[in-house]
MDAnalysis code that builds the backbone (N, CA, C; Angstrom):
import MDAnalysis as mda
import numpy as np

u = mda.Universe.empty(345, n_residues=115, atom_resindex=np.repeat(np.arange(115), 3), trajectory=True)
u.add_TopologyAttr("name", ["N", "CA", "C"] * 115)
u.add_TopologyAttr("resid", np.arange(1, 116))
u.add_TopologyAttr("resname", ["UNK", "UNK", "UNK", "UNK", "UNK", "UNK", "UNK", "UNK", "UNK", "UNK", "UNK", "UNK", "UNK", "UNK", "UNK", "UNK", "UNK", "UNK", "UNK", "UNK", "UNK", "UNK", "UNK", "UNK", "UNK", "UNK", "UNK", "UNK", "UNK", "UNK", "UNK", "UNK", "UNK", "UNK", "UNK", "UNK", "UNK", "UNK", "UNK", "UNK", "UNK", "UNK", "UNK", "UNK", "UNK", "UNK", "UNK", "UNK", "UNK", "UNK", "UNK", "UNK", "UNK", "UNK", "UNK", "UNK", "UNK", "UNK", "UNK", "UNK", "UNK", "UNK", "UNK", "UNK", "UNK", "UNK", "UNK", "UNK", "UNK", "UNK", "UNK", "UNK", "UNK", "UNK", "UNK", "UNK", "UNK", "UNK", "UNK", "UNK", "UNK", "UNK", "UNK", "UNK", "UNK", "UNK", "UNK", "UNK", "UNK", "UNK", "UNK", "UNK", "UNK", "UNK", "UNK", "UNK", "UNK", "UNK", "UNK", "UNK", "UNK", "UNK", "UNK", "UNK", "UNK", "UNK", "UNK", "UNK", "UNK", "UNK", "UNK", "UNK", "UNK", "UNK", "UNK"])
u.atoms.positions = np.array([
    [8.336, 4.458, -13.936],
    [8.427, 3.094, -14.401],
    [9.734, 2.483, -13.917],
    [9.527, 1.014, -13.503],
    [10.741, 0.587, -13.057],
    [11.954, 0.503, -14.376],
    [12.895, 0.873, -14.318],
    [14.252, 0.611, -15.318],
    [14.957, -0.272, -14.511],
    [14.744, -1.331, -13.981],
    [15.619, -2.023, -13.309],
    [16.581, -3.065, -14.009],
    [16.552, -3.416, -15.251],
    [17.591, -4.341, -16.218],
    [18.211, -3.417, -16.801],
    [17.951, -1.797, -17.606],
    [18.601, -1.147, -17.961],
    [19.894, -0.498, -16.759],
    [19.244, -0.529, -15.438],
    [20.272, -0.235, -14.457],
    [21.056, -1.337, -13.981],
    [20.703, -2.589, -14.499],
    [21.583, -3.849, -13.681],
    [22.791, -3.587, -14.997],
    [22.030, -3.636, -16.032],
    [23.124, -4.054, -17.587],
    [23.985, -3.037, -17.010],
    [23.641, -1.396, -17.469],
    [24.516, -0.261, -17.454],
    [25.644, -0.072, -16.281],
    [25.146, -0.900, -14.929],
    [25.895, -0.902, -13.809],
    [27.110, -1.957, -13.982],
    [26.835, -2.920, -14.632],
    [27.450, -4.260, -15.062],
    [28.637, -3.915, -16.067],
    [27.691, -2.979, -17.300],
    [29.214, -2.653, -17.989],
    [29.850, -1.546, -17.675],
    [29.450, -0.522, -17.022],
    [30.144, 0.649, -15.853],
    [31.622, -0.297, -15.109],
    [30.919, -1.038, -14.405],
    [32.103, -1.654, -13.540],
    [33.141, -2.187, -14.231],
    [32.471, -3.156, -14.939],
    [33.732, -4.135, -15.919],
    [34.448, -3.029, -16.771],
    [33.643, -2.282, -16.760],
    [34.583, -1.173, -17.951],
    [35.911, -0.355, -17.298],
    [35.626, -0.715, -15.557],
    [36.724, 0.216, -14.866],
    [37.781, -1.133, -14.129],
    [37.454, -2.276, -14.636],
    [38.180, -3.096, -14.336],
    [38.982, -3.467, -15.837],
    [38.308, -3.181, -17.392],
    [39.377, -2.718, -18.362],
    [40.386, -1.976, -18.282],
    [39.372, -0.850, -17.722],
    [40.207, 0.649, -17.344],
    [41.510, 0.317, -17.066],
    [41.639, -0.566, -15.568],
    [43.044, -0.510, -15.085],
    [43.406, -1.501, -15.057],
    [43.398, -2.422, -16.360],
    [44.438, -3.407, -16.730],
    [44.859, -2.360, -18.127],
    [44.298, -2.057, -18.882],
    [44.927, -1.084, -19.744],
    [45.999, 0.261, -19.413],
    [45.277, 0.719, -18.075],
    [46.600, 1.465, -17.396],
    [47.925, 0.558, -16.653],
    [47.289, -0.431, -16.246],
    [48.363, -1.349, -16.336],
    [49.289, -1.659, -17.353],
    [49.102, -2.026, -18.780],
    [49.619, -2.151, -19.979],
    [50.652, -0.810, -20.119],
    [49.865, -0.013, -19.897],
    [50.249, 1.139, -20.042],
    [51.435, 1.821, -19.231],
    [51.324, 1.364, -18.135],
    [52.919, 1.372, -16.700],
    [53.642, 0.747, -17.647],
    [53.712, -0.508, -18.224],
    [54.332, -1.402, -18.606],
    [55.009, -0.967, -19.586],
    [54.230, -0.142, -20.690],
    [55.015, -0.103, -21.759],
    [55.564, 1.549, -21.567],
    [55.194, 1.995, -20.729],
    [55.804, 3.497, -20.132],
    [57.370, 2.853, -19.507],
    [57.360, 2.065, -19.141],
    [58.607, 1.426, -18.303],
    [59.638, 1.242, -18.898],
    [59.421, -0.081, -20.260],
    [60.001, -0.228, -21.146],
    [60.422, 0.476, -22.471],
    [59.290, 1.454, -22.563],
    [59.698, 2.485, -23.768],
    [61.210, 3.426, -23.120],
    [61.803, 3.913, -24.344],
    [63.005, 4.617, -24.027],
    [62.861, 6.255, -23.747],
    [61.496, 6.739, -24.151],
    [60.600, 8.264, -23.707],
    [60.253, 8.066, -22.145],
    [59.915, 6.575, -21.765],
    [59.297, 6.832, -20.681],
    [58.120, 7.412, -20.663],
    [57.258, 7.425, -22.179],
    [55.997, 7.641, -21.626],
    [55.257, 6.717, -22.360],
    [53.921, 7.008, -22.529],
    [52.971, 5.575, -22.951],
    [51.631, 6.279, -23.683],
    [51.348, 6.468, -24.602],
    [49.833, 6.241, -25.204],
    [48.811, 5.924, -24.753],
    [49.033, 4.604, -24.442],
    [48.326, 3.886, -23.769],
    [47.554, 4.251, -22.257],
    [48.577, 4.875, -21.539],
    [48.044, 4.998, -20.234],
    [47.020, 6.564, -20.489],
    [47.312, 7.630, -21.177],
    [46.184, 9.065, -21.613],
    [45.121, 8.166, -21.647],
    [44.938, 6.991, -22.731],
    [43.958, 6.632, -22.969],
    [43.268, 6.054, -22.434],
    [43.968, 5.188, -21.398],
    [42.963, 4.316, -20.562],
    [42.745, 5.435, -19.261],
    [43.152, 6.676, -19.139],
    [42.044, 7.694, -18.257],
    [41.288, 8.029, -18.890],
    [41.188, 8.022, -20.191],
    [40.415, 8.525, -20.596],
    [39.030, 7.618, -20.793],
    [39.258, 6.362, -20.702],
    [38.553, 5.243, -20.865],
    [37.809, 5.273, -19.049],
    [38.773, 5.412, -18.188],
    [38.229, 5.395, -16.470],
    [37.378, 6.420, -16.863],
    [37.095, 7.815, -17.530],
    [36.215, 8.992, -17.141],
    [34.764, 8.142, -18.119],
    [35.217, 7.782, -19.060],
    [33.686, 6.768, -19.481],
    [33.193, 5.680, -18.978],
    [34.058, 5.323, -17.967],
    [33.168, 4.190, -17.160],
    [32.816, 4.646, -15.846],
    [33.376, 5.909, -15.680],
    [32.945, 6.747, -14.574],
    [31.336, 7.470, -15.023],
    [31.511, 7.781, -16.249],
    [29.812, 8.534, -16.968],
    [29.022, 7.201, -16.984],
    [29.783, 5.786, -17.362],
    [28.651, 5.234, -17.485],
    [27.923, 4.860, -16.072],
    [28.729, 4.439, -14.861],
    [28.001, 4.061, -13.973],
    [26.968, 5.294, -13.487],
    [27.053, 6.680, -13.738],
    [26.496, 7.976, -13.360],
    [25.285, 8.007, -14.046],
    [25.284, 7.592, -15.329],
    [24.111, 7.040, -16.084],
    [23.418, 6.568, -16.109],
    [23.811, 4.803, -15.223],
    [22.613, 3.925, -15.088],
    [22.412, 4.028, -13.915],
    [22.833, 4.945, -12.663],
    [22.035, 5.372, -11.703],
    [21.188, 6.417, -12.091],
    [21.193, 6.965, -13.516],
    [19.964, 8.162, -13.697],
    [19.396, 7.586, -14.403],
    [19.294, 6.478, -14.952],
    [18.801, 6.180, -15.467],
    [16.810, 5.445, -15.253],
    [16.802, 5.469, -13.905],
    [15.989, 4.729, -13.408],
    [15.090, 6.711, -13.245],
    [15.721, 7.943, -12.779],
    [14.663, 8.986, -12.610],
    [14.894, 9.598, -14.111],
    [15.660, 9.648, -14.482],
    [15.645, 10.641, -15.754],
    [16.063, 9.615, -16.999],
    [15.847, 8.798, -17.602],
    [15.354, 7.998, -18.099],
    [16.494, 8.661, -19.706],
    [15.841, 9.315, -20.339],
    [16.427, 9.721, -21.270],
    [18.240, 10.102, -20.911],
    [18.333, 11.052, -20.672],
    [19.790, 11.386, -20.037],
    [20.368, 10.227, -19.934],
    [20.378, 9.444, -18.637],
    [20.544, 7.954, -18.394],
    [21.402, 7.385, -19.575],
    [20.263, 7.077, -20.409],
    [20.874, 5.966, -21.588],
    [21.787, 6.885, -22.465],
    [21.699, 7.918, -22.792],
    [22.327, 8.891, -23.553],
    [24.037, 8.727, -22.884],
    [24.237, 8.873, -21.839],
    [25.424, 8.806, -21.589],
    [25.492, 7.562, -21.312],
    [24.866, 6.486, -21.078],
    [25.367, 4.900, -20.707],
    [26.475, 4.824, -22.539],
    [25.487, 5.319, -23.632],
    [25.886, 5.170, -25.207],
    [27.126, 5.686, -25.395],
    [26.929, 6.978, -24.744],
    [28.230, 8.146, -25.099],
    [29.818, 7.624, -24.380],
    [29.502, 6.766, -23.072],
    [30.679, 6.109, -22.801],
    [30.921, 5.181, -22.981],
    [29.891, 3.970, -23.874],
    [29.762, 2.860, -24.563],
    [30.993, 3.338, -25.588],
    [30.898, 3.920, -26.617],
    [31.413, 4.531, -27.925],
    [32.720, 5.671, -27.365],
    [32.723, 6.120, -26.616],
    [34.004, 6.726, -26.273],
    [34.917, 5.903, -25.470],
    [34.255, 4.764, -24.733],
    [35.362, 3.520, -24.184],
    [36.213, 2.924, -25.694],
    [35.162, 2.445, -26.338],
    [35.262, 1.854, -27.523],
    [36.692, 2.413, -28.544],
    [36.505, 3.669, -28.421],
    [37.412, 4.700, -29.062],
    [38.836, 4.368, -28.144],
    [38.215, 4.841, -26.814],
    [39.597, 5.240, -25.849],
    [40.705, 3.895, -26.097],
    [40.373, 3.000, -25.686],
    [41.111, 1.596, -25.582],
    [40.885, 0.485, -26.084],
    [39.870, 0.649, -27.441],
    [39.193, -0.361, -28.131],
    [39.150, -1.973, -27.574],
    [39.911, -2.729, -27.772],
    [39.496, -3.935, -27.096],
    [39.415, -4.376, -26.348],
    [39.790, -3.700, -25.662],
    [39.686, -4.107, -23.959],
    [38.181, -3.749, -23.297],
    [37.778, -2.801, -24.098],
    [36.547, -2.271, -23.850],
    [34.968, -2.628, -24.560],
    [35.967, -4.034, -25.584],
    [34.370, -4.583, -26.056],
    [33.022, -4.800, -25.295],
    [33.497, -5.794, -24.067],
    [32.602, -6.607, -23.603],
    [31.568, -5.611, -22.793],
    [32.311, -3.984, -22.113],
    [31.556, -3.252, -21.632],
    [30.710, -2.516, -22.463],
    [31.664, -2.499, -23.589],
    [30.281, -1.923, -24.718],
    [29.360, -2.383, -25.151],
    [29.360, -3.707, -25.177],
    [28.409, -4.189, -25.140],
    [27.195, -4.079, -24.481],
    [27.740, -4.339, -23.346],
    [26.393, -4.243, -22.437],
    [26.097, -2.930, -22.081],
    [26.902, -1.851, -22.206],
    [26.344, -0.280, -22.318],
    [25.274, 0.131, -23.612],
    [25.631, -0.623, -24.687],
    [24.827, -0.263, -25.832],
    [23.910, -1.045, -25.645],
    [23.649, -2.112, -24.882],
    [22.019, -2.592, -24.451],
    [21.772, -2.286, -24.211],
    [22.074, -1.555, -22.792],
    [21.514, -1.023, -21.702],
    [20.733, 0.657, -22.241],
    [21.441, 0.757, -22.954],
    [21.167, 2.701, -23.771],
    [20.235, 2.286, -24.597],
    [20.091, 0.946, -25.664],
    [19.074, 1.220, -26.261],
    [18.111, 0.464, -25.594],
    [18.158, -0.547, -24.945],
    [16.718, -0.570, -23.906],
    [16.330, 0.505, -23.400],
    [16.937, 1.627, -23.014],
    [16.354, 2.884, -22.441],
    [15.350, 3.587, -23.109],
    [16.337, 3.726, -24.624],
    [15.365, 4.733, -25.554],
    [14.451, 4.049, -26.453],
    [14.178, 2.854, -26.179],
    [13.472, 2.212, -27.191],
    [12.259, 2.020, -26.304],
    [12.580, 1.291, -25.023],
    [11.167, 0.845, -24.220],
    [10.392, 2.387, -23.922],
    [8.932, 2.050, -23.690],
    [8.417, 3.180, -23.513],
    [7.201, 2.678, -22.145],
    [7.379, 4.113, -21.511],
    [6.407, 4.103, -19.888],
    [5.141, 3.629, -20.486],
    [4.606, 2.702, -19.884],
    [3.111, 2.355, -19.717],
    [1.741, 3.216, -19.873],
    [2.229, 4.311, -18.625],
    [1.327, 5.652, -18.741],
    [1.016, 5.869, -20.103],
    [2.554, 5.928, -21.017],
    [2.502, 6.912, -22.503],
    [1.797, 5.901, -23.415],
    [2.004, 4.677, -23.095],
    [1.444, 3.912, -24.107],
    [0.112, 3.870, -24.107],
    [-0.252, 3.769, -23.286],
    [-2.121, 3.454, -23.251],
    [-2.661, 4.652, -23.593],
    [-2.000, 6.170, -23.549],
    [-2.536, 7.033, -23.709],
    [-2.568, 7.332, -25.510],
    [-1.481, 6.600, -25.885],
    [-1.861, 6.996, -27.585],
    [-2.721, 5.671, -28.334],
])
């Protein structure tokens, strides 16, 4: 079955989520610079935020053959962006948590006519 809006959304907030990514590691140089440790919070977290927008784009390219998997991690880096760098990472969560539950909610054609 085609998944082609669950792969446009999930690709959409994949990207924007790695263009959060590194304005938050940006923030994060910044306040690594100015702090008197020289280090930053901020910047752990926003890699850690790049490795969930790295799962999510990995997602909504599986998302179109393996369907389940797919949305499962589009969610899992929806909610672990969310965590990593919270606001910066709304707008991608957003559209990751569409994109995940359009996955698991719509159902193949085949399956439907058959029950």
């Amino acid at each position: 079955m085609k998944r082609n809006g669950e792969f446009i959304v999930g690709l959409l907030g994949g990207i924007i989520g790695l263009f959060s990514t590194f304005f938050a590691l940006f923030i994060g140089a910044v306040d690594a610079a100015i702090n008197e440790a020289g280090t930053s919070v901020i910047s752990g977290l926003g890699w850690a935020a790049f490795l969930f927008s790295t799962l999510a784009i990995v997602g909504s390219a599986l998302v179109k053959s393996k369907t389940k998997a797919g949305t499962i991690m589009m969610i899992v880096a929806a909610l672990g962006g969310l965590v990593s760098i919270a606001l910066f990472y709304v707008i991608p969560a957003i559209l990751l948590l569409t994109a995940g539950i359009m996955g698991l909610v719509r159902k193949d054609k085949a399956a439907a006519k058959a029950s």
